[in-house]
N, C-alpha and C positions, 0 to 999 in steps of 0.2 A: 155677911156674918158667918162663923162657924160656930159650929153646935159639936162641941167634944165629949165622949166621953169620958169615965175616971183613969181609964190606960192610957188615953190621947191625953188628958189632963196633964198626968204625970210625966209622960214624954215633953211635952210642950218647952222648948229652950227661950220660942220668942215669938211676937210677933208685931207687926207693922201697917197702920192704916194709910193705905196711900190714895187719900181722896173719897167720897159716897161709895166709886165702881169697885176700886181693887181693895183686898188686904189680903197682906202676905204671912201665913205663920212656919214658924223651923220647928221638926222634931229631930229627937234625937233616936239612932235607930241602934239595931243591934250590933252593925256593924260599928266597930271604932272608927271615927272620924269622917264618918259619912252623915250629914242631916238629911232628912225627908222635907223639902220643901211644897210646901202649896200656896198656891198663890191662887185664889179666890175672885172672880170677876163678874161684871156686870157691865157689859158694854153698852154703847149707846146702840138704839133701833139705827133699823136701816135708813128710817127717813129724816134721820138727825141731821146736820149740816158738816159738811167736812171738817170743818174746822178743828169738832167736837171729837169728830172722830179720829181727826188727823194725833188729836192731845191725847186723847186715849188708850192709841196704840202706841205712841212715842213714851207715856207712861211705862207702859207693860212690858213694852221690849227693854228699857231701863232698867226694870225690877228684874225681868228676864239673864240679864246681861249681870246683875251683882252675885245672882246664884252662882256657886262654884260648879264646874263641870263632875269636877265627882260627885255631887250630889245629887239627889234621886229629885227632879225637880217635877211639878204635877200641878198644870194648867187646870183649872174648871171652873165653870159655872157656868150663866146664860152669856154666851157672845153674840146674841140675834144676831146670826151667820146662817145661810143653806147654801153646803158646801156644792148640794147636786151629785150628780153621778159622772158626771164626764173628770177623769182625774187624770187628763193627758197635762204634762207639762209636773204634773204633782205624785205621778207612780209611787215614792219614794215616803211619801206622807199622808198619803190616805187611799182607799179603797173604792170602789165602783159600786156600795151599797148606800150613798145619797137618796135624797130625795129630789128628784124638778132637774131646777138649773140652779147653778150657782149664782148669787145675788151678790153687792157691792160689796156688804161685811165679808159674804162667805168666802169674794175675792181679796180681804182684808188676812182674814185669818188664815187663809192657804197661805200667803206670802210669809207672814208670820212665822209658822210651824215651817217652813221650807226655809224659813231662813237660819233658824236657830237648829234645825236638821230634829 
């Protein structure tokens, strides 16, 4: 779910429920012909079955893939992902300020973000 205020209200051009985990909503920004996408998620735990997980991310990379590249596109929520601190392989999309090691999701969600840059 998202929780808007009356200026995000007012901004709000659309938005899209794609399944319990994602909904995706467009604002409009100050910029002409640029929307601010966010796309709102809720992945499954680590100890879900691939499957689950497999539909999930095949989901979000989908929704990923309809944003236009000009637009200001903005991933979040809970991805039960720890990404860890070792970001060899991933320089380019995340930092050395992890926790542990990185677990299945977190190797889920690096390839994600490394794939869409």
């Amino acid at each position: 779910a998202l929780m808007l205020s009356k200026v995000a209200r007012d901004a709000l051009v659309g938005w899209e429920s794609h399944g319990s985990r994602i909904i995706k909503a467009s604002f409009k920004t100050k910029k002409e012909g640029i929307l601010m996408n966010i796309i709102q998620c809720y992945a499954p735990t680590n100890d879900s079955n691939d499957e689950i997980k497999d539909q999930f991310y095949e989901r979000l990379q989908s929704i990923i893939e309809k944003c236009p590249r000009k637009d200001l596109t903005i991933l979040m929520g809970d991805l039960n992902a720890k990404v860890g601190i070792d970001n060899t392989g991933y320089e380019d999309i995340m930092g050395r300020h992890g926790l542990g090691e990185r677990n299945e999701n977190g190797e889920r969600f690096a390839n994600l973000c490394a794939f869409n840059k």
